[in-house]
C-alpha positions in Angstrom: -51.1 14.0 29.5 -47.7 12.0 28.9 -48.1 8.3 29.4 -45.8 7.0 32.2 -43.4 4.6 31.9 -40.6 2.8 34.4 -37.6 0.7 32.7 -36.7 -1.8 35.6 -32.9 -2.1 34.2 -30.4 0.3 33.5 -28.3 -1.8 30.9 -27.6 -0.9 27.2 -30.9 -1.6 26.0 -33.1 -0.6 28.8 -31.4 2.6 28.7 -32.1 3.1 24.7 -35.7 2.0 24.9 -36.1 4.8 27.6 -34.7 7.5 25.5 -36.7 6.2 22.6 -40.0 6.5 25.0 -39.2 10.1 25.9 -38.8 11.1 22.7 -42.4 9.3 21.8 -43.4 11.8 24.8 -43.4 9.2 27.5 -42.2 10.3 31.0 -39.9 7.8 31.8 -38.3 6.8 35.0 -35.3 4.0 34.7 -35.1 2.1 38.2 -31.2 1.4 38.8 -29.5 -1.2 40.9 -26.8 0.7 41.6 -27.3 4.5 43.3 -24.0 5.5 41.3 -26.4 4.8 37.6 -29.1 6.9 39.0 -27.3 9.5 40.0 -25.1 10.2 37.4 -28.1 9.6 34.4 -29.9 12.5 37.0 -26.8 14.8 37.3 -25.7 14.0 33.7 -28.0 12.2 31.6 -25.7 9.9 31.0 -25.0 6.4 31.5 -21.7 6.6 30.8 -21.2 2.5 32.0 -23.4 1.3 29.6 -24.2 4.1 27.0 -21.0 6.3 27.0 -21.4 9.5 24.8 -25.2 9.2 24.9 -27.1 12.1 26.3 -31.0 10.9 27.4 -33.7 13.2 26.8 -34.9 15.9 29.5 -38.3 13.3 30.2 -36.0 10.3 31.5 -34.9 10.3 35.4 -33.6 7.8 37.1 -34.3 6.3 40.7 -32.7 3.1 42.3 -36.7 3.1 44.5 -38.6 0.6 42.8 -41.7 1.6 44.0 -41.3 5.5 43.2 -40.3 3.8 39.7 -43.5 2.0 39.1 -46.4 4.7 40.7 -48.7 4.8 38.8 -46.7 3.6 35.3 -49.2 2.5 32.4 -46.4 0.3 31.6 -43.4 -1.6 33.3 -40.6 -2.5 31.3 -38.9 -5.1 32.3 -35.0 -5.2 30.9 -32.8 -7.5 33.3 -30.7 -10.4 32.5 -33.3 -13.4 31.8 -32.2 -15.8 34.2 -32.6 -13.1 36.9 -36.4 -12.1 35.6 -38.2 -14.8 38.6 -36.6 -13.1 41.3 -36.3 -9.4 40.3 -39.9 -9.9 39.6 -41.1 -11.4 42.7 -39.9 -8.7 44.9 -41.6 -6.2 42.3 -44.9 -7.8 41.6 -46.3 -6.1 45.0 -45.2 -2.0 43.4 -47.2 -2.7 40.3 -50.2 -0.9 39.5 -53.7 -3.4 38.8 -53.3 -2.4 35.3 -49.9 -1.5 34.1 -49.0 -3.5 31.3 -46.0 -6.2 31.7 -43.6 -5.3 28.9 -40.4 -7.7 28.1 -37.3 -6.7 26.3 -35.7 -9.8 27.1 -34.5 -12.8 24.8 -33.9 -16.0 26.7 -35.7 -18.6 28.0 -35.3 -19.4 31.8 -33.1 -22.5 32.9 -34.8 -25.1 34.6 -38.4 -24.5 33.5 -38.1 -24.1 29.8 -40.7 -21.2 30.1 -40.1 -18.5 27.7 -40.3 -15.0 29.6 -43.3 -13.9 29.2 -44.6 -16.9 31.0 -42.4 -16.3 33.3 -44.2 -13.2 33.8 -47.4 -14.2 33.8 -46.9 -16.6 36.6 -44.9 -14.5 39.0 -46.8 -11.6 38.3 -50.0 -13.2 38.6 -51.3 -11.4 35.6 -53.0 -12.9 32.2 -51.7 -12.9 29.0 -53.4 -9.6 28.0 -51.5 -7.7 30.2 -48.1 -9.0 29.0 -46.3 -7.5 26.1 -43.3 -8.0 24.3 -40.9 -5.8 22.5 -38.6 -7.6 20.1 -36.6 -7.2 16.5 -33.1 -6.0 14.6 -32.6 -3.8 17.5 -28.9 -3.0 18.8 -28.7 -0.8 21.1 -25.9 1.5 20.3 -27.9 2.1 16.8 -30.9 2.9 18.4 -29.4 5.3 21.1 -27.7 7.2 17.8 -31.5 7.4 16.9 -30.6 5.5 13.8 -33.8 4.3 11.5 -34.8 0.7 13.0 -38.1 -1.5 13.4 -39.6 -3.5 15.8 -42.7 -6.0 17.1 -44.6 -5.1 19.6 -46.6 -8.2 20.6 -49.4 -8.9 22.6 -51.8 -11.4 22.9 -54.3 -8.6 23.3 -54.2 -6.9 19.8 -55.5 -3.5 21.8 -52.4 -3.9 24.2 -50.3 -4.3 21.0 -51.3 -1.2 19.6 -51.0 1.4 22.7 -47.6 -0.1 23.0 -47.2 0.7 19.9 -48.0 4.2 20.1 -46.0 4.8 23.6 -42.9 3.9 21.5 -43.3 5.3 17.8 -40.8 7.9 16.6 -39.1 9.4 13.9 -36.4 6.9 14.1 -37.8 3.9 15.7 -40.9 1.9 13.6 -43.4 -0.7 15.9 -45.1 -3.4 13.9 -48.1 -4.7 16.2 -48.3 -9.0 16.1 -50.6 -11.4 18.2 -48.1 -14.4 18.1 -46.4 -13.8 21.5 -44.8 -17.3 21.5 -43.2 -16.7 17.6 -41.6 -13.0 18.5 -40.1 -14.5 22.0 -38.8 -17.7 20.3 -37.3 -15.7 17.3 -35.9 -13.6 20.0 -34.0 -16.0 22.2 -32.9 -18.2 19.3 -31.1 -15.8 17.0 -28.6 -15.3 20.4 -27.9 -18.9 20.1 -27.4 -18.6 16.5 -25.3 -15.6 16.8 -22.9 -17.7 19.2 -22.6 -20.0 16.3 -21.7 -17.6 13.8 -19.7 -15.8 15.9 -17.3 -19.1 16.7 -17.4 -19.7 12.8 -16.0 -16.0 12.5 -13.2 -16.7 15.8 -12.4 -19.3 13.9 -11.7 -17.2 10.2 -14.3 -19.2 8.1 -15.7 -17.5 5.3 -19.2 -15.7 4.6 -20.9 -19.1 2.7 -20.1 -21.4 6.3 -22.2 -17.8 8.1 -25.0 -17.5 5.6 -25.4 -21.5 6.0 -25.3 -21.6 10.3 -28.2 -17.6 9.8 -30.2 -20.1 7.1 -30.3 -23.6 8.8 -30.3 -21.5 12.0 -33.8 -19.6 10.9 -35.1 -23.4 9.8 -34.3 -24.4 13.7 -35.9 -21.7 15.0 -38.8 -22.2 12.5 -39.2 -25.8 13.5 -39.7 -24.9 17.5 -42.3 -22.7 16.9 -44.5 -24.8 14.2 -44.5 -27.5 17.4 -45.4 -25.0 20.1 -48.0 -23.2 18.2 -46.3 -20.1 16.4 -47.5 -18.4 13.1 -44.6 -19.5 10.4 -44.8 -16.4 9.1 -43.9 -14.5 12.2 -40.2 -15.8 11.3 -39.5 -14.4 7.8 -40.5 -10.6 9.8 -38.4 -8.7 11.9 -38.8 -10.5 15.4 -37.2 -13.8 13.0 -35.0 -13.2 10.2 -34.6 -9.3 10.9 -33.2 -10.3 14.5 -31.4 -13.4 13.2 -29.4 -10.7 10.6 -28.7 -8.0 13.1 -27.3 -10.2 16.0 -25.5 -12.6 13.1 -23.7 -9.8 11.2 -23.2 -7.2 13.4 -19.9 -6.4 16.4 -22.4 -4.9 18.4 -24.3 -8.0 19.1 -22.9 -8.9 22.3 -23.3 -12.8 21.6 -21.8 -12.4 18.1 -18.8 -11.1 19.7 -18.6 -13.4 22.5 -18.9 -16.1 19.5 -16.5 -14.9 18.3 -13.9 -15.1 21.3 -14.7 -18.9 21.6 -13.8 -19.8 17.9 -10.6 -17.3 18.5 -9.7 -19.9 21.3 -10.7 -17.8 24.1 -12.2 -19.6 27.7 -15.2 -19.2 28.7 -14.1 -17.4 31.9 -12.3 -15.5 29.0 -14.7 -14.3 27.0 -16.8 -13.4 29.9 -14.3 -10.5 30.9 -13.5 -9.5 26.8 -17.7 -9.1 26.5 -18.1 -7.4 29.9 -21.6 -7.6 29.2 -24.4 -10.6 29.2 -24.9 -12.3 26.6 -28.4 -14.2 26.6 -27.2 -16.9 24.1 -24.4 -18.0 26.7 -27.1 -19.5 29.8 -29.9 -19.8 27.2 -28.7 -22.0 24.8 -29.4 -25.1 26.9 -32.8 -24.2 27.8 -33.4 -23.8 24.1 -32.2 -27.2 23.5 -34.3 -28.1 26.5 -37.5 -26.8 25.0 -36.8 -28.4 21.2 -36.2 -32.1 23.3 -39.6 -31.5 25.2 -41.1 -30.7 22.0 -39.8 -33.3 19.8 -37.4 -31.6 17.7 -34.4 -31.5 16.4 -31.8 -28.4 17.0 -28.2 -29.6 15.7 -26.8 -26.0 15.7 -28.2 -25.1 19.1 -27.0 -28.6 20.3 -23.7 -27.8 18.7 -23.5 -24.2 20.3 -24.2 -26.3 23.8 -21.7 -28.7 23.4 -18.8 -25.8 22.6 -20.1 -23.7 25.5 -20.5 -26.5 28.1 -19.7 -29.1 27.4 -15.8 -28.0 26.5 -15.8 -29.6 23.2 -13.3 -27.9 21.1 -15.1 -25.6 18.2 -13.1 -27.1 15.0 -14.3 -31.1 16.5 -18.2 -29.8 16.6 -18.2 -28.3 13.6 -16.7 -31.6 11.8 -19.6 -33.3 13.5 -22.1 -31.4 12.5 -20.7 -31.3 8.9 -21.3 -35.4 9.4 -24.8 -35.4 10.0 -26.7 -37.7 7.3 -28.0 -35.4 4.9 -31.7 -34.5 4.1 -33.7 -32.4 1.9 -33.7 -28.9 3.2 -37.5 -28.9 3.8 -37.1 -31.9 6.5 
């Protein structure tokens, strides 16, 4: 008997993931927002808004009900916009089944709180940490929707949750590595966005592959340094839900915060690059609860702090980078 599955969001990578669960033999239903989605992926299967040219497999439906969605699912994934997550979640957490697992493909961490999402989860759900997953890496969604060869984490805090995640999700094409440290994956995951903003501005802005390697490098150290002081395993970043993310979202035009990066450093508004992205990009809202969480910890993010003041604060990009260049410097281990 196929497991099933719902996908609560019908953007570019909720839509992948549910083709990449029906081909693992899932019977997947992807709960839309709008009735014009759902009926096109049923009359087409295609969501041609979001995944043009893509044609979903024969086990993924769609409905905009969120309670036919999640009857009697084994696992609800969860694949909305991050700052939404508290209150898409709230009017869910009655439709969900006493054990369905709580699965997150989101990378951000929520404004106002500083609570990364699967906290978020765990509180409005009502749930404990062994019924939350997460499902993070180098994973761009057009690539994976051309069933391209990638990897992934699945994370858990319950190893046993890890692993039947795994399962629900392993194809030809698409690799799970299982992890315990929940609070590494989901801080490697939210980070790299801000990172990618960074290089992307370096790239608007023409500089040259040794100014992007250092912003990925010093960027991974940042991102390191936040999870050492909230309890992460520092090996979790030098894997695929840390440097492998990092990589994809830094070097590739697909990564929707690299792009809009990169319409910032090109001189671009913010209004701007809004409308030449079309589509969210985490890093954008995000970076200043990231920089949020490193001040409650106690340490220091200059590149997320730099992103922060570019995106918000209106500080042009060529005056933050000379200050950032001006920092006193340090060996590279500090």
């Amino acid at each position: 008997m196929s497991r099933r599955v719902a996908v609560l969001g019908t953007g570019s990578w909720g839509t992948a993931f549910a083709m990449v669960l029906a081909d693992a033999g899932c019977s997947v239903t992807l709960c839309a927002r709008r009735p014009e989605i759902a009926e096109q992926v049923n009359a087409t299967r295609i969501n041609a808004e979001y995944l043009p040219g893509v044609v979903l497999p024969e086990g993924v439906r769609a409905t905009t009900d969120a309670a036919e969605a999640l009857a009697g699912a084994e696992f609800a994934v969860l694949s909305v916009p991050s700052q939404t997550l508290r209150e898409n979640l709230a009017a869910w957490r009655p439709l969900l089944a006493d054990d369905a697992v709580l699965v997150s493909l989101m990378k951000g961490v929520e404004l106002g709180t500083a609570k990364r999402m699967s906290e978020v989860i765990q509180e409005v759900a009502e749930v404990p940490a062994a019924r939350v997953a997460v499902l993070t890496g180098p994973n761009l969604a057009r690539e994976v929707a051309a069933r391209q060869p990638a990897a992934a984490v699945a994370a858990c805090a319950d190893p046993d949750v890890a692993r039947r995640l795994q399962r629900a999700c392993h194809t030809p094409y698409f690799r799970p590595y299982t992890n315990t440290d929940v609070i590494g994956c989901e801080l490697g995951g939210a980070v790299k966005n801000v990172i990618g903003l960074a290089v992307g501005i370096a790239n608007g802005m023409g500089l040259g592959d040794n100014t992007k390697a250092s912003l990925i490098t010093r960027g991974l150290a940042e991102t390191s340094r936040l999870g050492l002081a909230m309890g992460a395993d520092p090996t979790t970043f030098a894997g695929l839900a840390g440097m492998g993310d990092l990589v994809a979202t830094c070097s590739s035009p697909l990564s929707r915060n690299n792009t809009f990066g990169t319409s910032l450093g090109r001189g671009m508004t913010l209004d701007e690059a809004r409308a030449a992205t079309r589509q969210t990009a985490e890093g954008v809202k995000s970076c200043r609860s990231v920089l949020d969480l490193a001040r409650r910890n106690g340490v220091e993010m200059p590149i997320t702090e730099t992103v922060v003041n570019i995106v918000h604060q209106g500080t042009s990009p060529k005056v933050a980078l000379q200050e950032l260049m001006a920092r006193s410097a340090k060996a590279e281990g500090a």
